[in-house]
BAMIVEX-433466 format. One record per residue: x, y, z of N, C-alpha, C, O in turn. Coordinates in steps of 0.02 Angstrom, whole numbers, plus 50000, padded with zeros to 5 digits. Example, Ala and Ser with C-alpha at 12.3 -4.5 7.8 and 13.67 -1.06 7.14 Angstrom:
// BAMIVEX-433466
506604971650390506154977550390506604983550390507124983450423506424988850354506844994750357506455000250394506705005750402
// end
This chain:
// BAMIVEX-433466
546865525554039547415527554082547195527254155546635529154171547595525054196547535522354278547385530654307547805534854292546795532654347547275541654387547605540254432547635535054467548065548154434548355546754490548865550254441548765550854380549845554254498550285557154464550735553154443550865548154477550925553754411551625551454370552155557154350552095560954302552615557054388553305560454397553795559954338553915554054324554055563554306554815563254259555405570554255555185576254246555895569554261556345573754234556705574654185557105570454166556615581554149557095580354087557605583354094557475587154140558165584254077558965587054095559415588654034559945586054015558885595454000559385593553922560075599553950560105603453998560525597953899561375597453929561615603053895561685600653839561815609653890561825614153847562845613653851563135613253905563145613753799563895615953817563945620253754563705618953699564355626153774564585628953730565125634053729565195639053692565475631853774566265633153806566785632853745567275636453732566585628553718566975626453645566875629453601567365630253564566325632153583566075636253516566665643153498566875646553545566785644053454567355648953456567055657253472567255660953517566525658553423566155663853445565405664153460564925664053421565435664653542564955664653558564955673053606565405676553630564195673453603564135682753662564465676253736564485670253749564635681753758564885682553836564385677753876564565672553904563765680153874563365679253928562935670053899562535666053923563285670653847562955661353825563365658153813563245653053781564185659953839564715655553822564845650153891565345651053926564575646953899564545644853977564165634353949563875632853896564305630653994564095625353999563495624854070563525627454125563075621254046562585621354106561985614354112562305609654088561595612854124561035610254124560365613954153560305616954206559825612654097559295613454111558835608654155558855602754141558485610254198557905604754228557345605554207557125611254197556985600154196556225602854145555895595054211556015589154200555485597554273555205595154321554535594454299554185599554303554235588154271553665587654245553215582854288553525578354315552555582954297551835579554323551325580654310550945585554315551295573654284550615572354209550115570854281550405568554330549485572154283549025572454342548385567554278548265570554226548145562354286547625558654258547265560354300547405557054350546605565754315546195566454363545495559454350545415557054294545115557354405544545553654396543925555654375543385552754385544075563154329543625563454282543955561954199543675561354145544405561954211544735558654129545145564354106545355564154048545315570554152545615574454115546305574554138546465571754190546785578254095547505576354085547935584154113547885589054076548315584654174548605589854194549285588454184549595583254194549535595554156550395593754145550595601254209550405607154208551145596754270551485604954278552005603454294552155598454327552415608454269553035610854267553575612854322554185613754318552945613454396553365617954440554135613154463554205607054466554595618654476555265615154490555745617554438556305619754453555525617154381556025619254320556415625154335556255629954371557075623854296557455628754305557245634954262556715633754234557465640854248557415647754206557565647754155558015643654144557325651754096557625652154041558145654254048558305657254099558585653253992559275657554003559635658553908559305656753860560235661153903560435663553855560405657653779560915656053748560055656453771559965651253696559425651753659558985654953687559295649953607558745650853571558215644253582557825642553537558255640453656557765635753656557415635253721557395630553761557085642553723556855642953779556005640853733555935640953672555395638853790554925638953754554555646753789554805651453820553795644753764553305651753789552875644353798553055638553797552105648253811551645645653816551345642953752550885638853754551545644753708551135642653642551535635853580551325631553541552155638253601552725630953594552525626553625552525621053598552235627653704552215621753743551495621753737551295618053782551005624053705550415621153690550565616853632550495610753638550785619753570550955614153499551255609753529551015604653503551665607953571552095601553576551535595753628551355590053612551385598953679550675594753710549945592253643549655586853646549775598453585549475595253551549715590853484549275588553448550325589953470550565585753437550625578653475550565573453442550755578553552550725571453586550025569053579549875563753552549565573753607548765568153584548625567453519548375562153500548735571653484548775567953405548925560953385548575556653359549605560953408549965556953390549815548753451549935542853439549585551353501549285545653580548845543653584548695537953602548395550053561547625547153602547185550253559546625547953568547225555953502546785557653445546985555853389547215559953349546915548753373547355546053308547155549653241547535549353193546315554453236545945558553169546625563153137546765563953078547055566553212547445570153185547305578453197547675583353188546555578053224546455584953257546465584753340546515579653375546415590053357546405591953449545645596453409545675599853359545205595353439544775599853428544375602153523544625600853578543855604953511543715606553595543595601153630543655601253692543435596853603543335591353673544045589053694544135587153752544525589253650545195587553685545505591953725545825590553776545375599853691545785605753729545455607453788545785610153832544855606353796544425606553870544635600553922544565600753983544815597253898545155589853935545765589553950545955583953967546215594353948546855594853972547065602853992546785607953969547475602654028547855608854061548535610654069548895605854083548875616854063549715613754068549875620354122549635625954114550255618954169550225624454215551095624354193551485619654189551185632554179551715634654151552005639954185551845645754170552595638254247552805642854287553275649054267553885648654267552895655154250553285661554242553945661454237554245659054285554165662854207555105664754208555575657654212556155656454231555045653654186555655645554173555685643754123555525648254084555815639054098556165638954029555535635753990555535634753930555115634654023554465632753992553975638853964553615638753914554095644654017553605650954003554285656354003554545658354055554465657853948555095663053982554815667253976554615668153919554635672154028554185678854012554845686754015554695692654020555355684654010555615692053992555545693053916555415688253880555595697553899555215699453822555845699853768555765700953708556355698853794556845698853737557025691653736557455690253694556775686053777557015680953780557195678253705556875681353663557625673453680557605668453625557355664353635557475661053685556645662053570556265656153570556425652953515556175647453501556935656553469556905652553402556985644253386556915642153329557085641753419557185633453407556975629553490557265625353524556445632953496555845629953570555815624153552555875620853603555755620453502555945611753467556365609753514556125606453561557015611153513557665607253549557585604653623557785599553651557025612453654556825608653722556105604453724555975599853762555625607353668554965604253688555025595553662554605591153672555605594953630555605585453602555805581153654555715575053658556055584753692556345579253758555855580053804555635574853828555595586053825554975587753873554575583553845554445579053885554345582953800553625576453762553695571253762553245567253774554445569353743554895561153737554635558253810554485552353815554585563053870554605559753942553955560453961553805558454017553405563653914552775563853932552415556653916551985553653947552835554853839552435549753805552595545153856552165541453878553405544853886553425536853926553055536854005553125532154045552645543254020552295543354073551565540254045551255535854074551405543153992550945537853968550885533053953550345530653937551635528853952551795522953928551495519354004551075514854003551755521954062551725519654114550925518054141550735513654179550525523754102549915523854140549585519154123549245516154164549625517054041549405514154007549645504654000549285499953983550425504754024550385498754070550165495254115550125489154123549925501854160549665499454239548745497554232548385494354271548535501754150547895497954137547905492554124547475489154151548325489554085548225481754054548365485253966548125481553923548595489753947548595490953867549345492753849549475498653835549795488153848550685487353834550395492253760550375498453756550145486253696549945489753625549935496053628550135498553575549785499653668549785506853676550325512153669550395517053632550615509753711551565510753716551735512253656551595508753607552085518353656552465518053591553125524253622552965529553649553805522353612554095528053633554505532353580554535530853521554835538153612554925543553557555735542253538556015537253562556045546353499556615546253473556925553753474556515557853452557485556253493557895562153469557725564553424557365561153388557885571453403557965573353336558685578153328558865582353369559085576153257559865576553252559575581153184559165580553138560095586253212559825590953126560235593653093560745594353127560295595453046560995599352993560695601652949560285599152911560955608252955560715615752923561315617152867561785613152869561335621052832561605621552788561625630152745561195632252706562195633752766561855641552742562575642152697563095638852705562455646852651563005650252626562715651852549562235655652540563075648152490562935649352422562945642452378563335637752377562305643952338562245633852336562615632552246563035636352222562405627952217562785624952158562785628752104563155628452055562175633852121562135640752064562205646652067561965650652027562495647752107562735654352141562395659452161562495665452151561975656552191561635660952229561495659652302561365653752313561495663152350561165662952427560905655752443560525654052398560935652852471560605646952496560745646752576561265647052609559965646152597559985643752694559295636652673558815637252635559485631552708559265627252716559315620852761559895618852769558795616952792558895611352841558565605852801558005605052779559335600852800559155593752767558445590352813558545588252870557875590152788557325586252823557425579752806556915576252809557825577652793558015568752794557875565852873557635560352886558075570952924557845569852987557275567252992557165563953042556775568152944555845566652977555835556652975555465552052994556365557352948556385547852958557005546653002557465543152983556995549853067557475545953110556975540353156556385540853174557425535553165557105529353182556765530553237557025534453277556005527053255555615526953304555805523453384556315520053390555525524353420555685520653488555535511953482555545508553431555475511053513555175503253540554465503253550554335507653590554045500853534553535499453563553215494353624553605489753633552655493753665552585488653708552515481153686552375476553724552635480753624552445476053600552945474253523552995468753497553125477753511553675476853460554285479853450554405484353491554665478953413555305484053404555075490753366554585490353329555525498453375555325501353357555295501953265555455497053232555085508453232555115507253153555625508553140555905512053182555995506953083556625509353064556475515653008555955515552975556865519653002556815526752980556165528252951555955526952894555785532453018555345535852986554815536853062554855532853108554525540453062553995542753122554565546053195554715542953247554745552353176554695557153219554365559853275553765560253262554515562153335553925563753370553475567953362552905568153385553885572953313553465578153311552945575753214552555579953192553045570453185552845569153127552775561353124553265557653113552295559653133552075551353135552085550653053552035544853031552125555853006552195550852949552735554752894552655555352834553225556952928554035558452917554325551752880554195545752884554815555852841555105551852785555695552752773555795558752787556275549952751556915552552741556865557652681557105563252672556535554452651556575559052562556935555352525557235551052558557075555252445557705553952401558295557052416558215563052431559025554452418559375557052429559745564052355560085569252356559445560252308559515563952234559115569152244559405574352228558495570252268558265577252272558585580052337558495586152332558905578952393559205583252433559905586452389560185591652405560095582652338560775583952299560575590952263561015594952246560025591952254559645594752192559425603052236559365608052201559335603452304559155606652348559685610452365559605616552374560365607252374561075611552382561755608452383561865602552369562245613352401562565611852343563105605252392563685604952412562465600552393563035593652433562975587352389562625587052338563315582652412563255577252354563325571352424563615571652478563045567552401562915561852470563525555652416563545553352359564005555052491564695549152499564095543852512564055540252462563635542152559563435536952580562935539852614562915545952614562395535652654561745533852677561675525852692561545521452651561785525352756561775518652784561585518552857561615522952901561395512252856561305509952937561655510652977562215510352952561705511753052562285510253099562335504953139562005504653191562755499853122562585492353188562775494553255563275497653272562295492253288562105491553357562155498253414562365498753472561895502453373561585508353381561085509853401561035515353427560545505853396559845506853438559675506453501560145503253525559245507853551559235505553596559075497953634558675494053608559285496953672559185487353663558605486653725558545490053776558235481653704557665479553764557125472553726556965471153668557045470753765556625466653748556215467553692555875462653676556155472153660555895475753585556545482053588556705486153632556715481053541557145486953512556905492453493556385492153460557235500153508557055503653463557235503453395557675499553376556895508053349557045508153284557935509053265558325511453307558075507453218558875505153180559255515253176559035519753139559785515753222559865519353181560475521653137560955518253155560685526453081560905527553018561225533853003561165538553042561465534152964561985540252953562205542452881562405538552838562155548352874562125552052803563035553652809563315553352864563345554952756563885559552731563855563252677563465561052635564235569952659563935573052600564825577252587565175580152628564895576452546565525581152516565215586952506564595587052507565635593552493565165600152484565665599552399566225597952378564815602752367565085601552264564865607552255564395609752287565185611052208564995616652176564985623052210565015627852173564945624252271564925630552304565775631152342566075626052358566105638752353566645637852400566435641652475566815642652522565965642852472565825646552535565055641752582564445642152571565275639152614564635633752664564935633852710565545633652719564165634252769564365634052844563695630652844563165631552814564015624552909563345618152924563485618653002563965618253040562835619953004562605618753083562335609953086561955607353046562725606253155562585601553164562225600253230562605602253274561885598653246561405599053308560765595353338560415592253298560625595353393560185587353428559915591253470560185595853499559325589453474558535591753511558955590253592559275585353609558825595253621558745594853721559705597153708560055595753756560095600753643560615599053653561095594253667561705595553668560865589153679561125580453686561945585053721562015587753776562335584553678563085585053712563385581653759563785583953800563055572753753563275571553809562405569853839562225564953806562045571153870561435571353894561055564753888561125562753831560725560953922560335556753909559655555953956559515553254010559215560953891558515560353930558065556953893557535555853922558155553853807557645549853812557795542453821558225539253792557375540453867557715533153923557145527053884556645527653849557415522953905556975516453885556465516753949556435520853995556165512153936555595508353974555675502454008555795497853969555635500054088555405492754110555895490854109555955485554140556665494354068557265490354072557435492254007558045491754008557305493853961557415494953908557975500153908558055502753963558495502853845558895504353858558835514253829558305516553808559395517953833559235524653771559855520653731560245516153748559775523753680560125523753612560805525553643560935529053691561295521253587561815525953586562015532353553561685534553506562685536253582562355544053555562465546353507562705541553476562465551953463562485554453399563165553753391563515551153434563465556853318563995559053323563865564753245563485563353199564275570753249564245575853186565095574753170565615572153191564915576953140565855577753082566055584553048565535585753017566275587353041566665593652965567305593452966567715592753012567365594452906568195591952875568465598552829568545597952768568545602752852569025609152805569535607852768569975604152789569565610352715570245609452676570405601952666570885599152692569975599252629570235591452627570685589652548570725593452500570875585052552571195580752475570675575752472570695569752460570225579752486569565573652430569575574752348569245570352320569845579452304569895580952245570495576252233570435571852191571275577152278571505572352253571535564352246571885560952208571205562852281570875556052321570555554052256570755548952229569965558752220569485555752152570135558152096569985555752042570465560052094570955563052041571295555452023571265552851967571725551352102572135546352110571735539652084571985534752056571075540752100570495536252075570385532352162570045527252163570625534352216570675531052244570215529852319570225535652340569945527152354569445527052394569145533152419569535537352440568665534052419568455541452476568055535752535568025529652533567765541052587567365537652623566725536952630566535542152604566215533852647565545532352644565125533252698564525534552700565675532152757565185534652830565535541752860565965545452838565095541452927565315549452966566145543153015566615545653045566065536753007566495532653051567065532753013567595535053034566965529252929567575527852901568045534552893568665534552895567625540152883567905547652884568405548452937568975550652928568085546053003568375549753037569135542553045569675544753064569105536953034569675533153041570115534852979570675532252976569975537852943570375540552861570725544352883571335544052878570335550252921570685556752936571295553653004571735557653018571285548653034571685547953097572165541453065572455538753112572265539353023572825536653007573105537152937573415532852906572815546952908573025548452871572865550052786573155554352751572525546952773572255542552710572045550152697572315553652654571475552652741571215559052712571415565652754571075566552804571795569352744571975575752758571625582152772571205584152731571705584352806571285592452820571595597952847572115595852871571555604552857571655608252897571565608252960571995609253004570775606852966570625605353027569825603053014569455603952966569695598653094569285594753090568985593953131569315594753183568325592353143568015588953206567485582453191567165580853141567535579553255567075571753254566875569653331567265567453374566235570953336566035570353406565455570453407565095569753358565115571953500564515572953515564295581053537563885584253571564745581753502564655591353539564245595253482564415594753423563785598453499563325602553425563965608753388564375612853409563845607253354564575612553293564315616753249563765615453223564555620853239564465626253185565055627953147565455632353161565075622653080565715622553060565995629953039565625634453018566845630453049567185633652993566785634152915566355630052898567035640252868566695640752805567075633052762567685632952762566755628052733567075625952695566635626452624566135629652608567095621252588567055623752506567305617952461567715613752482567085617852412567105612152367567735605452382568335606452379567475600152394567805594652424567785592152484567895586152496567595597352538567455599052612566745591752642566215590452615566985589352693566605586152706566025585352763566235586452819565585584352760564865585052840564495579752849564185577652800564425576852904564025572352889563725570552973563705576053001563545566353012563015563453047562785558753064562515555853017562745554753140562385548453126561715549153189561755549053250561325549553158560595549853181560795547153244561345544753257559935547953311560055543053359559585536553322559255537753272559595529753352559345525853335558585527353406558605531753449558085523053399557575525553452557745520853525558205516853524557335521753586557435519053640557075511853643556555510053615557585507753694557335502053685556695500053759556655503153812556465496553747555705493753788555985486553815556205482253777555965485753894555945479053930556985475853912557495476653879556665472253960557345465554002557755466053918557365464253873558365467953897558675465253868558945458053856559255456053806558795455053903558845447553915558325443753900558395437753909557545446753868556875445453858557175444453773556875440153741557495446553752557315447053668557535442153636558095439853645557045439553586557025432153569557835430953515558165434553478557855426053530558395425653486558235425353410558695426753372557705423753386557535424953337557765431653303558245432153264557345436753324557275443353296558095445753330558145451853330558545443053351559155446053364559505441753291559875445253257559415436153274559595434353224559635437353156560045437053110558905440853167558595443753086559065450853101559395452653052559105454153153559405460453155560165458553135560425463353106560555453453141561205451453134561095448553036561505450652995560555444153017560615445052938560615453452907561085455152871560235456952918560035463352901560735467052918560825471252875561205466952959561855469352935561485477453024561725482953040560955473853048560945482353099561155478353153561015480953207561475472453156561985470753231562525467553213562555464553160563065468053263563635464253257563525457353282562975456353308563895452853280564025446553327564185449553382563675450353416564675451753409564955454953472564525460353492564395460753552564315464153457563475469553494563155462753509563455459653553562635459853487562275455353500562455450953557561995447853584563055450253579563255445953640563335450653700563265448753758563465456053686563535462653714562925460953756562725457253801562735466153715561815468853715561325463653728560855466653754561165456853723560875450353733560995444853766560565440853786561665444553774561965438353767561795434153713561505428853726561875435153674561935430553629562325425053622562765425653664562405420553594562695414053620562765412053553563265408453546562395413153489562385410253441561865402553406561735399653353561725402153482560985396353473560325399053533560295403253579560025395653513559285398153568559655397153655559685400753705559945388853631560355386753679560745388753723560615389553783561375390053688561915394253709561815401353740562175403453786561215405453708561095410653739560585410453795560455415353829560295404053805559895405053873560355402653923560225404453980560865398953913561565397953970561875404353969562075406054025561995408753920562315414853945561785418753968561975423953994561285418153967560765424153994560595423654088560515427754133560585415854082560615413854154561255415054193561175414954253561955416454171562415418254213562425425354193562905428454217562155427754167562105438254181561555438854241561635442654289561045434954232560525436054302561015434854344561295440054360561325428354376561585427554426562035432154442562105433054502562475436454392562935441154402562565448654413562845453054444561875449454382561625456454426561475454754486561475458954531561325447254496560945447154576561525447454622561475449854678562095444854599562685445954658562975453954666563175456454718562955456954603562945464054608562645468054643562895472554676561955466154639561245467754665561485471554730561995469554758561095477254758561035479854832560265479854841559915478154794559975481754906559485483654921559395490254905559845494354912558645492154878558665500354902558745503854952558835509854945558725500955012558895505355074559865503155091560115506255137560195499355063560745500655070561065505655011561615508355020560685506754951560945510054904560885517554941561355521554938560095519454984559975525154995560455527555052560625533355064560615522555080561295525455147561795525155128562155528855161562095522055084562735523955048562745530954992563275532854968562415532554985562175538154953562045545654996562255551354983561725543755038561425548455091561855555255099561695561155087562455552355123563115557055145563305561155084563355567155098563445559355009563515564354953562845567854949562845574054947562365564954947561695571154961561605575154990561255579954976562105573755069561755578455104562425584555088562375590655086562965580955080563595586955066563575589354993563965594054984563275587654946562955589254879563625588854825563845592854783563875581254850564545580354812564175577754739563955572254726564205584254696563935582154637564465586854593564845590754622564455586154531564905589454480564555596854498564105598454536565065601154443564575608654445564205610854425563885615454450564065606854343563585606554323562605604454354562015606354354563015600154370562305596554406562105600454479561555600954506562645602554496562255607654571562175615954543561765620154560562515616254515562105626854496561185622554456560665624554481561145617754403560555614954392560175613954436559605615354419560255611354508559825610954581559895618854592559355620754570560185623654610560085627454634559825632354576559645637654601559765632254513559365636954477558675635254486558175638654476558755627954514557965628554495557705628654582557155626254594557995630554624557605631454698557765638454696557715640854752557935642754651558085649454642557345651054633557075655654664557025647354591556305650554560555745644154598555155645054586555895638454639555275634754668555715631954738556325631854747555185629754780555285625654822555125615854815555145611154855554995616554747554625607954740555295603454741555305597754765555805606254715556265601954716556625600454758556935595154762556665606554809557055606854848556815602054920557175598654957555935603354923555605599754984555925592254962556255588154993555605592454878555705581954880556295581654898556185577954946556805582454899557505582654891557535579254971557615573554992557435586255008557405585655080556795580655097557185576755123556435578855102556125573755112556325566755085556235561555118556635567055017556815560055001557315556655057557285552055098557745561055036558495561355091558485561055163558925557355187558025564555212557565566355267558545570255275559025567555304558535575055250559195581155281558725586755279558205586255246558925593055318558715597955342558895603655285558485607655263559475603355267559835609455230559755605955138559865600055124559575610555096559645610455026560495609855024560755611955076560815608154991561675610054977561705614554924562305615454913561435617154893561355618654827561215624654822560605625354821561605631154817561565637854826561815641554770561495646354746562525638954742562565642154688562375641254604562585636254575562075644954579561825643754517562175645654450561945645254393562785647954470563235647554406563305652754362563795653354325562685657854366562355663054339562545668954335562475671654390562855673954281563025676454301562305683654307561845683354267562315689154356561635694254370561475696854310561945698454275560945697654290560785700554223559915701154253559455697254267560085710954253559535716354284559385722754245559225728254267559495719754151559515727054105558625723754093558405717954095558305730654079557745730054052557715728253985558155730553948557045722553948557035720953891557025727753852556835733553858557405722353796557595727253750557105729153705557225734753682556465725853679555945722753626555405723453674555515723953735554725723353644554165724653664553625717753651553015717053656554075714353636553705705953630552995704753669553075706553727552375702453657552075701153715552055692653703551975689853649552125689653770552015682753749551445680853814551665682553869550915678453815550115675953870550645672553924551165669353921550195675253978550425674554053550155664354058549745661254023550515662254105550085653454131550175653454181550755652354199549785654354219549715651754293550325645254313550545640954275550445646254363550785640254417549925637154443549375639754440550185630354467549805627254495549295631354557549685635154585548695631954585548535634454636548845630854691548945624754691549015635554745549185630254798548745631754846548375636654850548805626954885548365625454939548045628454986547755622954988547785631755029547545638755068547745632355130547635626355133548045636955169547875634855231547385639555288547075644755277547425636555339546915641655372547245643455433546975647455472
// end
């Protein structure tokens, strides 16, 4: 790895305005900032800090210090200690400076950490492509490997034998991999947090509770596109059998909702985004009664239910995380993974391997012309590839005309509301963001004052202790 810093931001997207019952103080839409700098010092050791990040706040995915140690030692595992241990020569070789009261270290003692996952997969997703970077600028692309989302569905109530059942389908541990510097990514299987994750049989998840799988398939042109693709990705459906009482949590690491923080590389693209489903009160009984089609994807479901075919009470199909209504025998849930991020020039990828992705049934003709230009011969697509260059270059601006056309919403901070209480939570607790800000821009005034927040000054309720982490030292002047 080259020394020297390497900069990233992560921005996972929390909404939950929609949720029907939520407490008061977490019913709110917002964004998190997770302000990260990987430091390669020129003795070989590896600094991560945090300062800039916004605060923890009301969800169960705040981390501590010890979340954000497992998630830093699952990346060298998986990067740079291929044995599979961190032992002392690795933990003496790195540092993570973890600023008090942000969503990295939440030090009030009643905080929620229960699912520190949702934020530490996107925080790591942007660590690995800082190492992607460093490890470019040596001469070692092979190195490169990038991360993928994780989409999850839980499952609580009473299962096929009548008894209690809480459980999370791990079919997730095979959502498709990123891209690599050098190849496309894997198709289902290597997680970030599990390099040797697996979908499982779908007959033993049947066997686990009380669902029955409609289908398990690929999704075309769902991955991310780049000069190497990420991994393919795919989508489960499941009728609910045998039980009348189930509630499925559907849900995506950093909260996705919309969000896009794990990014391609060099040009490479992110995935397109999830989608979850639940279907209450359906005529899926009369549907197998009539003998007559059900559906197989979370897609065909949802075109059944909108021109009729399949009926419900009520329903949802989107990118928003859900916690269905109780449903019950016939009731439907289902999911389509993210596919992983794509690596380099979309206009780089051989027509070959766009071919094999179009036999294999994981692209369309029209994705592929989309996403490639494809043309349909080596031919044809290097004449359409040469009039998309000519059409970004006439598009094309300079960076210094992009930065003065820009300048004026920066400095008046014409941004949504979301995205400015996110600037101002996080110059609530640092000045790092706020200097670059003002220095990038060269304006005098931050714009960014209100944080959306509402005051919350009751003492913890719990006696939790969670280890203090230093902020970075700063500098003495004299």
């Amino acid at each position: 790895m080259v020394p020297g810093t390497y900069r990233g931001l992560t921005m996972p997207v929390h909404m939950r305005t929609h949720v029907p019952y939520v407490h008061p103080l977490a019913k709110n839409d917002f964004i998190d900032l997770v302000r990260q700098e990987m430091t390669v010092t020129g003795e070989g050791k590896l600094e991560l800090d945090y300062e800039g990040s916004t605060g923890w706040s009301f969800h169960p995915f705040n981390c501590a210090p010890g979340p954000m140690n497992g998630g830093f030692w699952i990346t060298l595992t998986q990067l740079l200690a291929y044995d599979g241990r961190v032992n002392d020569g690795a933990y003496l070789g790195v540092k993570q400076y973890l600023p008090e009261g942000t969503i990295v270290n939440a030090t009030y003692k009643g905080v929620a950490t229960s699912l520190a996952w949702w934020t530490l997969i996107p925080i790591f997703a942007n660590i690995w492509r800082l190492m992607g970077i460093s490890w470019y600028a040596r001469g070692f692309p092979e190195e490169i490997i990038m991360s993928t989302p994780t989409c999850m569905v839980g499952v609580a109530g009473f299962d096929q034998f009548g008894g209690p059942t809480g459980y999370q389908n791990f079919e997730m541990a095979g959502e498709s991999f990123g891209a690599r510097g050098v190849a496309d990514g894997m198709d289902c299987g290597s997680p970030i947090w599990n390099s040797e994750g697996i979908q499982g049989d779908a007959e033993t998840w049947e066997m686990v509770g009380p669902n029955v799988y409609l289908g398990r398939s690929f999704v075309p042109d769902h991955h991310g596109y780049g000069r190497f693709r990420g991994g393919a990705a795919w989508q489960s459906l499941w009728t609910v059998r045998g039980s009348e009482l189930v509630n499925v949590t559907l849900s995506a690491s950093g909260a996705m909702n919309g969000g896009v923080f794990h990014k391609g590389l060099f040009g490479g693209y992110p995935p397109a985004g999830w989608k979850c489903l639940w279907v209450a009160d359906t005529n899926v009984k009369d549907l197998i009664a009539a003998g007559e089609k059900l559906p197989s994807s979370v897609d065909e479901a949802e075109e059944m239910l909108k021109d009729g075919r399949l009926t419900a009470r009520e329903w949802y199909c989107g990118p928003l995380n859900q916690w269905s209504p109780n449903l019950s025998e016939g009731d439907l849930f289902g999911i389509i993974y993210y596919g992983g991020v794509g690596y380099g020039d979309p206009l780089a990828r051989d027509t070959r391997a766009i071919e094999a992705d179009l036999v294999k049934g994981l692209m369309t003709v029209d994705g592929a012309k989309a996403a490639y230009g494809y043309g349909g011969s080596a031919e044809a697509t290097t004449a359409s590839r040469d009039e998309r260059r000519a059409a970004r270059l006439a598009k094309s601006v300079t960076a210094g005309e992009w930065w003065e056309s820009e300048r004026e919403r920066a400095r008046t901070g014409d941004v949504s509301d979301l995205v400015a209480h996110m600037y101002a939570r996080s110059a609530k607790l640092s000045d790092s963001i706020v200097n670059q800000y003002k220095a990038f821009w060269q304006i005098a005034e931050f714009p960014y004052a209100d944080t959306g927040e509402p005051t919350f000054t009751a003492p913890a309720p719990t006696d939790f202790y969670f280890p203090n982490s230093s902020s970075r030292p700063k500098p003495t002047t004299s």
